[in-house]
C-alpha positions in Angstrom: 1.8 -44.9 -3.9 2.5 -41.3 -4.8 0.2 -42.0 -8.6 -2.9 -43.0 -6.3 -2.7 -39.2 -4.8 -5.0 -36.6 -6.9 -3.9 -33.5 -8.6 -6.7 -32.2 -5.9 -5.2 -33.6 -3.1 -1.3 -33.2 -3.7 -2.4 -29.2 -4.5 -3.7 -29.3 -1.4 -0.8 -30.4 0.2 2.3 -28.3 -1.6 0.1 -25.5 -0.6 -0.4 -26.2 3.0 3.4 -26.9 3.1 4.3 -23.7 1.1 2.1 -22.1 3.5 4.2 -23.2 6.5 7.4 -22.6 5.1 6.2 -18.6 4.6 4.9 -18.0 8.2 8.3 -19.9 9.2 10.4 -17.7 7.3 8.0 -14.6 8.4 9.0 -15.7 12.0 12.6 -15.9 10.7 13.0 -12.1 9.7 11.6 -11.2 12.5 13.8 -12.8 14.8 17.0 -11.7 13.2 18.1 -8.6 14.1 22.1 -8.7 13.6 23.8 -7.6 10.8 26.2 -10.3 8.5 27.8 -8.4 5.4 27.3 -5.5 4.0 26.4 -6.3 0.4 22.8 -6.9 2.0 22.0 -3.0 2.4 24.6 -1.8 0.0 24.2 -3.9 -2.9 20.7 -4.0 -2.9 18.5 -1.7 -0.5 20.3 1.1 -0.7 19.7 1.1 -4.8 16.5 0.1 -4.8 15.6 2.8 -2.4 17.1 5.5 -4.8 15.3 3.8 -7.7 12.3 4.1 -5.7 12.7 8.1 -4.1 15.3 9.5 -6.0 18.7 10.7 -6.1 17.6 13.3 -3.2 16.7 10.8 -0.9 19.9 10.2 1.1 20.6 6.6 -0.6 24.6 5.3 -0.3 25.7 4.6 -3.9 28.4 3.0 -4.1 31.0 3.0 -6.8 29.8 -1.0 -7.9 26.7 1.1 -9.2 28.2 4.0 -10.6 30.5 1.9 -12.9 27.3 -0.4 -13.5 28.7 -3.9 -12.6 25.7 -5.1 -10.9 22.1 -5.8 -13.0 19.5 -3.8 -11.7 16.7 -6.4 -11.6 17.6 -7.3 -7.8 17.1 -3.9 -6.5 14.5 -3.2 -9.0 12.2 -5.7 -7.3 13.0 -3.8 -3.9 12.3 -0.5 -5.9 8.9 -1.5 -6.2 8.3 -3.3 -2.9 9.3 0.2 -1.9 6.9 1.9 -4.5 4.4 0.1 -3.1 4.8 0.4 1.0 5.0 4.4 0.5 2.0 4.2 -1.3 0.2 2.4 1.4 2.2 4.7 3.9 0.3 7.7 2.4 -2.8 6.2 4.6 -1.4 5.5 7.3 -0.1 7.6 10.4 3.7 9.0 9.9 5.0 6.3 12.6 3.5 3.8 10.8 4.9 4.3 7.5 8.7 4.2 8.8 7.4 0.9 10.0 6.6 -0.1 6.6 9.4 0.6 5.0 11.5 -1.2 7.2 9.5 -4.2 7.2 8.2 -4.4 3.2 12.0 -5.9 2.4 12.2 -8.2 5.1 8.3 -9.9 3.8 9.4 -9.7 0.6 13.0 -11.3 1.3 10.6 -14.2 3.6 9.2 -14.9 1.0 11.9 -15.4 -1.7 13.5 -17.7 1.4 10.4 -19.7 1.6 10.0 -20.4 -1.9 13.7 -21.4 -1.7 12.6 -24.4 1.3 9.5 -25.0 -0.8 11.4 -26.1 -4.4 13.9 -28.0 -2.4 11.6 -29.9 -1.1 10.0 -30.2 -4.7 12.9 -31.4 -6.6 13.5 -33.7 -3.4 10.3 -35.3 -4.6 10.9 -35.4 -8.3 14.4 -36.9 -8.1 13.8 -39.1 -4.7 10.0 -40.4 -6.6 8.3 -42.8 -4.4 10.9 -42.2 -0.9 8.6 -39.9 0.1 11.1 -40.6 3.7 14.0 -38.8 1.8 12.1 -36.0 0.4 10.9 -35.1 3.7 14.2 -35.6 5.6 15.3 -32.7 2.4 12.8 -30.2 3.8 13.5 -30.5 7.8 17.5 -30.0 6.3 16.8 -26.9 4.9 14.6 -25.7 7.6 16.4 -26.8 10.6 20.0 -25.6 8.9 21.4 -22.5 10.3 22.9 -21.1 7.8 19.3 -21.0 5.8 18.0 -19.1 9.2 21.0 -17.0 9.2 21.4 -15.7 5.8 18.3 -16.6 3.2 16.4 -13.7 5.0 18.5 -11.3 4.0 18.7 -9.5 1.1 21.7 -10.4 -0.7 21.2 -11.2 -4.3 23.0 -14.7 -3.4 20.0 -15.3 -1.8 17.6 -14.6 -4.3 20.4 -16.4 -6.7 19.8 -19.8 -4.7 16.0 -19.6 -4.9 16.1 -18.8 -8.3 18.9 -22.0 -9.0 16.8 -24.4 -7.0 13.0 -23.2 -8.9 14.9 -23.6 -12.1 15.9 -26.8 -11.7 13.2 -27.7 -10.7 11.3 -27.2 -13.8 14.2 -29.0 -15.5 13.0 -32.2 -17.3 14.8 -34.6 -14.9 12.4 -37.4 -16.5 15.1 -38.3 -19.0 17.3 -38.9 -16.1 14.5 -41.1 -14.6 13.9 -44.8 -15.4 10.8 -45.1 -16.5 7.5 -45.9 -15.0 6.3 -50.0 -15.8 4.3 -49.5 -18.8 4.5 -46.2 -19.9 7.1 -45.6 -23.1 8.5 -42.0 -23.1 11.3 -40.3 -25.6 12.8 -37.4 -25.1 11.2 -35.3 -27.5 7.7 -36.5 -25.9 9.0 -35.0 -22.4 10.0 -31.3 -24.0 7.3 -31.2 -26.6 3.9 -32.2 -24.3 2.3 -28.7 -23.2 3.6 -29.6 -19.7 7.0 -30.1 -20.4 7.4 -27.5 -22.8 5.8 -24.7 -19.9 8.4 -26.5 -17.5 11.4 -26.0 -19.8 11.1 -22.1 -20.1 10.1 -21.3 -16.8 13.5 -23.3 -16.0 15.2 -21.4 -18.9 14.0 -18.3 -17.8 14.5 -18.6 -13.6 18.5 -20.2 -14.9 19.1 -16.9 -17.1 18.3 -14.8 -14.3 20.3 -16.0 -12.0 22.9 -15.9 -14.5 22.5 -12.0 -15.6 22.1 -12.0 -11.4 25.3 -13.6 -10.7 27.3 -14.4 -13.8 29.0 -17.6 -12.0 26.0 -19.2 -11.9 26.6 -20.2 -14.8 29.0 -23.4 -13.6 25.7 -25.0 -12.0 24.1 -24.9 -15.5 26.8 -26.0 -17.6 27.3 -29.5 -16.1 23.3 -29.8 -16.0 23.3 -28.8 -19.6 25.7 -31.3 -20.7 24.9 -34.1 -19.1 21.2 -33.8 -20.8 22.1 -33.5 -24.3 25.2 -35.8 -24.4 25.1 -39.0 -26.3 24.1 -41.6 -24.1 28.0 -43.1 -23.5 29.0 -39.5 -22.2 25.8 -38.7 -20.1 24.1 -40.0 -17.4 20.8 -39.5 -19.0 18.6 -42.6 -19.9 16.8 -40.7 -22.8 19.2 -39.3 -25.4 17.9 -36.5 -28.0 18.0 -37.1 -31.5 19.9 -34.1 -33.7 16.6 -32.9 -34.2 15.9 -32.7 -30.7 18.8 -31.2 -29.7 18.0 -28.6 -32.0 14.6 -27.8 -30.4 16.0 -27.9 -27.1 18.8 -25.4 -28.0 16.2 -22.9 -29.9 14.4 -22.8 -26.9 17.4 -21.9 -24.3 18.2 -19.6 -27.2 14.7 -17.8 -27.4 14.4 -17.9 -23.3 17.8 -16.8 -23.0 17.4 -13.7 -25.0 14.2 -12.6 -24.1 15.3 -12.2 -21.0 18.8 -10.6 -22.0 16.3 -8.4 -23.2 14.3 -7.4 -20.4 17.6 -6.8 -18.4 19.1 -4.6 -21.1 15.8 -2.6 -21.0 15.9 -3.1 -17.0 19.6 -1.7 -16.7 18.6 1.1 -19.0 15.8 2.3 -17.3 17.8 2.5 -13.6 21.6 3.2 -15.1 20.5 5.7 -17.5 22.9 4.7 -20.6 23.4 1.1 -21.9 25.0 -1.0 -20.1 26.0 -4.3 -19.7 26.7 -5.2 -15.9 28.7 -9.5 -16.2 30.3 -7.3 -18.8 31.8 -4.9 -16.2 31.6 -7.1 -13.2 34.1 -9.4 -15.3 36.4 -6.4 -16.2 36.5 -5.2 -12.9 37.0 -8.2 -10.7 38.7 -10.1 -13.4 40.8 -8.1 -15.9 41.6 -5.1 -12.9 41.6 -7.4 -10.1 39.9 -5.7 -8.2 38.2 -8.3 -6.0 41.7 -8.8 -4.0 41.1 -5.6 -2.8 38.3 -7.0 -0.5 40.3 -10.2 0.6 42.4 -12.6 -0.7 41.5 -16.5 0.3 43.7 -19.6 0.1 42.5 -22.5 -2.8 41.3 -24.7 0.3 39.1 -22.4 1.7 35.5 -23.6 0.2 36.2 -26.9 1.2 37.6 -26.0 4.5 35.7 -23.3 5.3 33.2 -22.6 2.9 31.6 -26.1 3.2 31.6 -26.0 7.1 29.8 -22.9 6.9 26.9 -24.0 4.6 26.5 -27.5 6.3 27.4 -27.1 9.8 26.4 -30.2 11.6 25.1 -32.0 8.5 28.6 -32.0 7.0 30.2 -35.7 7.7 26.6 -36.7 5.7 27.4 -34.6 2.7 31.1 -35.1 2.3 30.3 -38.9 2.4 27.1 -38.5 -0.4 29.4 -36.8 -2.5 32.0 -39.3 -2.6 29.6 -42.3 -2.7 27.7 -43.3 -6.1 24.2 -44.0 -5.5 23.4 -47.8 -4.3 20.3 -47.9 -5.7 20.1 -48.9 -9.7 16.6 -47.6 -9.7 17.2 -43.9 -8.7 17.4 -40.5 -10.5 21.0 -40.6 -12.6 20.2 -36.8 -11.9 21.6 -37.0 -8.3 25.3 -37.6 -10.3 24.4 -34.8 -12.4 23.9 -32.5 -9.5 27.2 -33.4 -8.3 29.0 -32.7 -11.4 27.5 -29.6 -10.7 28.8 -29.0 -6.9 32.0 -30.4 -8.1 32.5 -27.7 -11.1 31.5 -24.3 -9.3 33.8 -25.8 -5.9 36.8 -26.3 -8.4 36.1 -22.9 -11.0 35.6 -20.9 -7.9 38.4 -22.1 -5.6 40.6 -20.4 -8.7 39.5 -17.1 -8.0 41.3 -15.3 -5.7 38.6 -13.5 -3.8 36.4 -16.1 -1.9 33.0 -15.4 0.4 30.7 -18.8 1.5 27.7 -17.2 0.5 29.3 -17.3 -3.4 28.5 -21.2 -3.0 25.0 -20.4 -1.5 23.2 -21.6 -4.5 24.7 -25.3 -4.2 23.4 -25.5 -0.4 19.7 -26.9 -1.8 22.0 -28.9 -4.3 23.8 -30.7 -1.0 20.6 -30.9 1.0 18.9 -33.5 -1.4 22.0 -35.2 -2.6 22.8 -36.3 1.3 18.9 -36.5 2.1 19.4 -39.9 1.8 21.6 -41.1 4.0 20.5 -38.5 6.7 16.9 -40.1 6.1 18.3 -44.0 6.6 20.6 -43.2 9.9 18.0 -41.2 11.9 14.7 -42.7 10.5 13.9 -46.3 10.5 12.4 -47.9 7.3 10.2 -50.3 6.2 12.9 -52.6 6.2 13.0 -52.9 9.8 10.6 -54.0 13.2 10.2 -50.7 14.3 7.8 -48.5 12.8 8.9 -46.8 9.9 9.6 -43.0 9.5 10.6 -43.4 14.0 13.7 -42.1 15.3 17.0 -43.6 15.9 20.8 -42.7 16.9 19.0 -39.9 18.9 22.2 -39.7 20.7 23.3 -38.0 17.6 20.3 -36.4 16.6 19.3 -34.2 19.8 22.8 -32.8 19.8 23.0 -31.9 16.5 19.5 -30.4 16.4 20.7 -28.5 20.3 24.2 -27.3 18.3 22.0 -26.2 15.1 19.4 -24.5 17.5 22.5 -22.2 19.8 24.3 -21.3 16.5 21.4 -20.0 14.6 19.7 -17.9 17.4 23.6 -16.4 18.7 24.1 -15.4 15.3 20.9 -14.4 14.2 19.2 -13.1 17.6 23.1 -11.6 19.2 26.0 -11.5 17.0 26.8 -7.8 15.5 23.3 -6.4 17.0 24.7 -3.3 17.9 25.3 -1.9 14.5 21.7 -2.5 13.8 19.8 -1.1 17.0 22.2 1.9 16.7 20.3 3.0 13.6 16.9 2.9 15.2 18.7 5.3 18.0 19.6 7.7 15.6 16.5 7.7 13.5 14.6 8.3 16.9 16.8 10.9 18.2 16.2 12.7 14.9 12.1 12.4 14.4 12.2 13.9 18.1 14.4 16.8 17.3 12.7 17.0 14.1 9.7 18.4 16.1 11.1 21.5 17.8 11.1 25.0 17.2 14.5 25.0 16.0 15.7 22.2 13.9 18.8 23.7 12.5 21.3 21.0 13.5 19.3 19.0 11.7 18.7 21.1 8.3 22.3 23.0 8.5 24.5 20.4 8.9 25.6 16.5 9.7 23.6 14.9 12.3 26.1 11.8 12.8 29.6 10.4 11.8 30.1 7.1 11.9 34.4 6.7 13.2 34.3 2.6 12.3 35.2 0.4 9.3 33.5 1.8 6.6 29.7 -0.2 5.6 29.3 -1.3 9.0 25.7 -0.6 9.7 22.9 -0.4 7.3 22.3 3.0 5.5 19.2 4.6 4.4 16.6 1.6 4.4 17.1 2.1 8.1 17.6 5.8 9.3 14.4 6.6 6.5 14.6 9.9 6.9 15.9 11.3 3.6 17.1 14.8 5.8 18.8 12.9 8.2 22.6 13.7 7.2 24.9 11.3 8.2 28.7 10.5 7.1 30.6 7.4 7.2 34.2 6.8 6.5 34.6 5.6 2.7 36.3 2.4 1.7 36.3 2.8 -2.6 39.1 0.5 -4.3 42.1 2.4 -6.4 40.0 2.4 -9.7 42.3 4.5 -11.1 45.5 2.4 -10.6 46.9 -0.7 -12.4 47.2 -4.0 -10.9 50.2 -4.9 -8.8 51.3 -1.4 -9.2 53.0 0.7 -6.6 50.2 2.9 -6.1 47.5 -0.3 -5.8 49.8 -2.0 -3.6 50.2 0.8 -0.8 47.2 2.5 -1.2 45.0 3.6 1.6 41.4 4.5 1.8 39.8 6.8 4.4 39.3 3.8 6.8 42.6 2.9 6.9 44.1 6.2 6.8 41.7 6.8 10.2 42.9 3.9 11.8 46.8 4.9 11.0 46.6 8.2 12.6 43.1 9.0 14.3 44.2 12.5 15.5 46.1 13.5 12.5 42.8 11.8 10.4 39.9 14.2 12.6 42.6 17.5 12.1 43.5 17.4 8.8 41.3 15.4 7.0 37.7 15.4 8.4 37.4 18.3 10.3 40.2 20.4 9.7 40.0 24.2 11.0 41.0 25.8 7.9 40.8 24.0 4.3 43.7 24.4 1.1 40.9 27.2 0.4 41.4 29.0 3.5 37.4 28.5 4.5 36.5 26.4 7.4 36.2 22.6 7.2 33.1 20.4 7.8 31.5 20.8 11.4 31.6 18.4 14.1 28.2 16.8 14.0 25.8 16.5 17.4 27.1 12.5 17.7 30.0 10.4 16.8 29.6 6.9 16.4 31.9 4.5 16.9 33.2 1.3 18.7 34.6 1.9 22.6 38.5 1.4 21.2 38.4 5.2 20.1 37.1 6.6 22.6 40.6 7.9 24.1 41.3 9.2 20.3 38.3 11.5 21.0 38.7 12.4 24.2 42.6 13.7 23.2 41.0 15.2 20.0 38.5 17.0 22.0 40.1 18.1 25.0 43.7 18.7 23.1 44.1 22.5 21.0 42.9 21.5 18.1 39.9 22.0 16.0 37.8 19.6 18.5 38.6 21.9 21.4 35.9 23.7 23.2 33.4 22.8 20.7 31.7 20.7 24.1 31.7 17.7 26.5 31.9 14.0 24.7 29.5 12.2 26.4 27.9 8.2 25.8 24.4 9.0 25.2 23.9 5.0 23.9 25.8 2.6 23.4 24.9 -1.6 22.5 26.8 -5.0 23.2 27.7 -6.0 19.5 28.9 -9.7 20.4 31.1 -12.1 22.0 34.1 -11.8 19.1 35.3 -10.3 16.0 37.7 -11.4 13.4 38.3 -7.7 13.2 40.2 -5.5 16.0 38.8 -2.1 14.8 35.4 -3.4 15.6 36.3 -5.0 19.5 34.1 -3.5 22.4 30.6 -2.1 22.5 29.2 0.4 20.2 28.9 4.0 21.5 27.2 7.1 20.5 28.8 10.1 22.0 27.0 13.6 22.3 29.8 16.1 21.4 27.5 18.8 22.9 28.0 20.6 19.2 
C-alpha cells in the first residue's frame, strides 16, 4: 500500500527517479543536433545572450523584442546561465570556453525537460493514487514519446511553458477532487489552510502565473481547472465544495500570488527593455488587434486535431482520442481526470479560432494527455492483478514492439538527421574564423562581413552558435509590414528581403545587396569571403559572378563545405544540400 511507504523511503525514490530522468535528458541534448524552428535561438538565446554581453556582442534582435511583445524572464534565465558559463570560461583555456557557452543552454534546457518527465510522473501518482501500474505506464509515455525527445530540449519558451503547466498542477490541491481515504474526514478549507497545502497552493499559483505572463494562452488550461474547483458542487466535479468564506481565501491567495509575480516581471521587463512595458499587452495588440500572426502562416480550424494531435502523440494517439471520449469506469478515481479534460478540450477549441496555428502551441497539454490515457495504455500492454499471469508482464507485444521500433526511427531521424546541415554549418564558420583570427593579417575579418547567408531568413542559429562577437555575418531579413494596416493593399502584397531574393536573385545581389554604386553614389556593401546557401542557387551565383556585374572578377566561387540537411522539406527554397562557397573575395 502506497501509506505503508515512509517519507524516507518515497524521498529516496522520486529522487533516484528525478535523477534518471536528468542523465536521460542530458543524453537527449546531446544527441540532437538538428535544428526544428526558429523561435528556439531567436526568441530566446539570442536575447538572453545580449542581456548577458551587451548590445556589442553580435546578438540578432528581432523586431518581437524591440516592440517588447515577449516577457523577459525566459531569456533572463539564459542571461544568467550565460553570466555564469563566461565566468567559469575566465579559468579555463579559450577553446574551452566556446565549449561552455554552447553547452550551458542545452544543461540548463535538460534540465527544465527533466523536471517536465519528473511532475508528470508526480501528478500521475497523485490523481492515479494506489495504481501505482498507471502511474508508471505515465512516465515510460513521456519518456519513450518522440516528440518529448524531439522538442522539450530545446529552448523554446513552450517548453519551459509545459514544465512550468505540469509543476503547477501539480501542487494544485487535487484532494478535493479525491474521494476520501476510509476514516479520515477532510473539508476543503482543511486542505488549503494545513501548512502543507497552503505551501502547495502558491507554489502552484506562482509556477501557473508564470506560464501565464510566459505565454498568455496558457491561461485556457487554468480557467477550466479554476472553475471546476470552486463551483458549487452540482456544477463541479469536485467532491469538496468551498464555503463563501473559503472561496474568499482561496481567491486572496491567487490574487496575492498573482501579483507578486506581475510584479517581479514588471521589474524583470524593466530591467532588460529599458522603459515599462507590458509584453501579453503587446503580444495581444500585435497578433491580435494587427493581425500579424497571419503573416507567419495561416492554418485551417482542423488542423490541431488533425495535425497538431498527431504530432504530439504519435503512436500513442488511437489511446488518447479514445480516453478523451470515454468517462472514467472507475467510481473510485480522481473526478480531476474530467477536469483535465475540460482543460484539453478548451485550449483545442479557443486555439483552433486563431488563425495562426503551430503544434508546439498545444505543448503544454502533452503531460495533460499522457496521464489521462495512462490508463488504458497501462491495462492493454500490462497484465493486472486481475489475471493468471503475473501482474505488471507484457501483452499485445505485437503492438507494442512496433510502436516502440516506430517511436525509436522517428525520434532519432528527426533529432540525430533531419535539418542538421544548418546547424554543423555554424561550427564551420566559427572554425574557419578562430583560424583566420590568428594570422598576421585579419582584416577580412575586422573590415568587413565574413559570411551571407542566401536562404530563408532564421534558418540557422545566430550568435549562441558562431560565439564570436567579431564574427560579422548577414542574413536575409524576414520583419512583418508593421507599418501597414490589416487587409490592406500594401500588407497584402508586400514582400520582405527573402521573398524579394527568391523573386529575382540577380536583380536582388545587383541592386539590392551588393550594388556597385548606392542612391549616394558610394559603393555598396562588399562581397563577403563565403556565401551560404542551399545547392538550388548555386547557378544564380555562378551567373552573378561570372556575368558583368558587381560580382565580376571579384574571384572563383568555390564549395569549401557543404552538409546533407535531410531526406525532405515542406519548403522548395531549402531543397538540396547546404553549401558554403569561397568567393575568393
Amino acid at each position: 500500500m502506497a501509506s505503508s511507504i515512509s517519507p524516507q523511503a518515497r524521498a529516496y525514490s522520486t529522487t533516484h527517479v528525478f535523477g534518471a530522468l536528468l542523465l536521460l535528458r542530458l543524453v537527449n541534448v546531446a544527441l540532437v543536433q538538428t535544428f526544428f524552428q526558429p523561435d528556439e535561438y531567436f526568441q530566446c538565446l539570442e536575447p538572453a545572450w545580449q542581456a548577458a554581453f551587451g548590445e556589442g556582442s553580435g546578438a540578432y534582435i528581432t523586431w518581437e523584442w524591440q516592440h517588447q511583445l515577449r516577457s523577459s524572464l525566459h531569456p533572463t534565465l539564459f542571461a544568467l546561465v550565460y553570466k555564469f558559463a563566461d565566468l567559469l570560461g575566465q579559468y579555463v583555456v579559450p577553446g574551452l570556453r566556446t565549449t561552455l557557452l554552447l553547452w550551458a543552454p542545452k544543461v540548463t534546457q535538460a534540465t527544465i525537460a527533466a523536471l517536465g518527465d519528473f511532475y508528470t510522473w508526480e501528478l500521475a501518482r497523485k490523481l492515479y493514487r494506489h495504481d501505482s501500474m498507471a502511474s508508471t505506464t505515465a512516465l515510460w509515455m513521456t519518456v519513450l514519446n518522440p516528440w518529448q525527445f524531439y522538442v522539450s530540449v530545446r529552448t523554446f519558451s513552450n517548453s519551459l511553458e509545459t514544465t512550468l503547466t505540469i509543476a503547477a498542477l501539480n501542487y494544485w490541491p487535487w484532494e478535493v477532487f479525491q474521494p476520501p481515504l476510509k476514516d479520515k474526514i477532510r473539508t476543503f478549507g482543511s486542505i488549503i489552510r494545513s501548512r502543507e497545502g497552503a505551501k502547495s497552493l502558491r507554489i502552484s499559483l506562482i509556477l501557473a502565473a508564470t506560464a501565464v505572463l510566459l505565454r498568455p494562452t496558457n491561461i485556457l488550461i487554468w480557467s477550466p481547472v479554476l472553475f471546476f474547483t470552486l463551483m458549487p458542487r452540482r456544477l463541479s466535479q469536485a467532491l469538496l465544495n468551498p464555503t463563501l468564506k473559503e472561496t474568499v481565501v482561496f481567491l486572496t491567495e491567487i490574487l496575492f500570488c498573482g501579483l507578486l509575480t506581475l510584479a517581479t516581471s514588471v521589474v524583470a521587463d524593466r530591467l532588460y527593455f529599458g522603459v515599462w512595458a507590458f509584453p501579453p499587452y503587446k503580444w495581444l495588440y500585435f497578433n491580435l488587434s494587427q493581425d500579424l500572426a497571419v503573416f507567419y502562416g495561416e492554418n485551417a480550424g482542423h488542423y490541431y486535431l488533425t495535425q497538431g494531435l498527431p504530432l504530439l502523440c504519435t503512436t500513442l494517439l488511437p489511446f488518447v482520442v479514445l480516453s478523451l471520449w470515454r468517462s472514467n469506469p472507475n467510481p473510485y478515481a480522481s473526478k480531476g481526470f474530467t477536469v483535465l479534460k475540460w482543460a484539453v478540450f478548451v485550449t483545442l477549441a479557443v486555439l483552433s479560432q486563431i488563425s495562426h496555428k503551430e503544434a508546439r502551441f498545444i505543448y503544454p497539454l502533452l503531460p495533460l494527455l499522457h496521464i489521462i490515457s495512462a490508463k488504458m495504455v497501462s491495462s492493454f500492454f500490462l497484465y493486472s492483478s486481475d489475471h493468471y499471469a503475473t501482474p505488471g508482464q507484457f501483452r499485445n507485444k505485437r503492438y507494442l514492439i512496433p510502436g516502440l521500433l516506430i517511436n525509436l526511427v522517428i525520434a532519432s531521424y528527426l533529432g540525430i538527421a533531419h535539418q542538421r546541415a544548418v546547424i554543423s554549418v555554424m561550427d564551420f564558420l566559427r572554425t574557419e574564423y578562430a583560424a583566420g583570427a590568428d594570422r598576421p593579417s585579419p582584416d577580412v575579418i575586422d573590415e568587413g562581413r565574413f559570411a551571407v547567408f542566401l536562404m530563408p531568413c532564421h534558418s540557422t542559429p545566430w550568435r549562441s552558435h558562431l560565439i564570436y562577437p567579431n564574427l560579422s555575418v548577414r542574413a536575409l531579413t524576414c520583419e512583418p509590414p508593421l507599418h501597414t494596416a490589416p487587409f490592406s493593399y500594401e500588407r497584402v502584397f508586400y514582400r520582405d528581403e527573402a521573398d524579394r531574393f527568391y523573386d529575382d536573385p540577380i536583380s536582388f545581389l545587383s541592386e539590392e545587396l551588393w550594388p556597385s554604386k548606392s542612391a549616394f553614389g558610394e559603393k555598396g556593401e562588399r562581397v563577403p569571403p563565403y556565401i551560404v546557401g542551399f545547392e538550388g542557387i548555386e547557378p544564380v551565383l555562378t551567373e552573378y559572378f561570372a556575368g558583368t556585374g558587381s560580382g565580376h572578377g571579384v574571384g572563383e566561387l568555390r564549395r569549401v563545405w557543404e552538409g546533407w540537411n535531410g531526406l525532405f522539406t515542406d519548403d522548395w527554397r531549402r531543397a538540396g544540400k547546404l553549401v558554403v562557397w569561397e568567393t575568393g573575395a
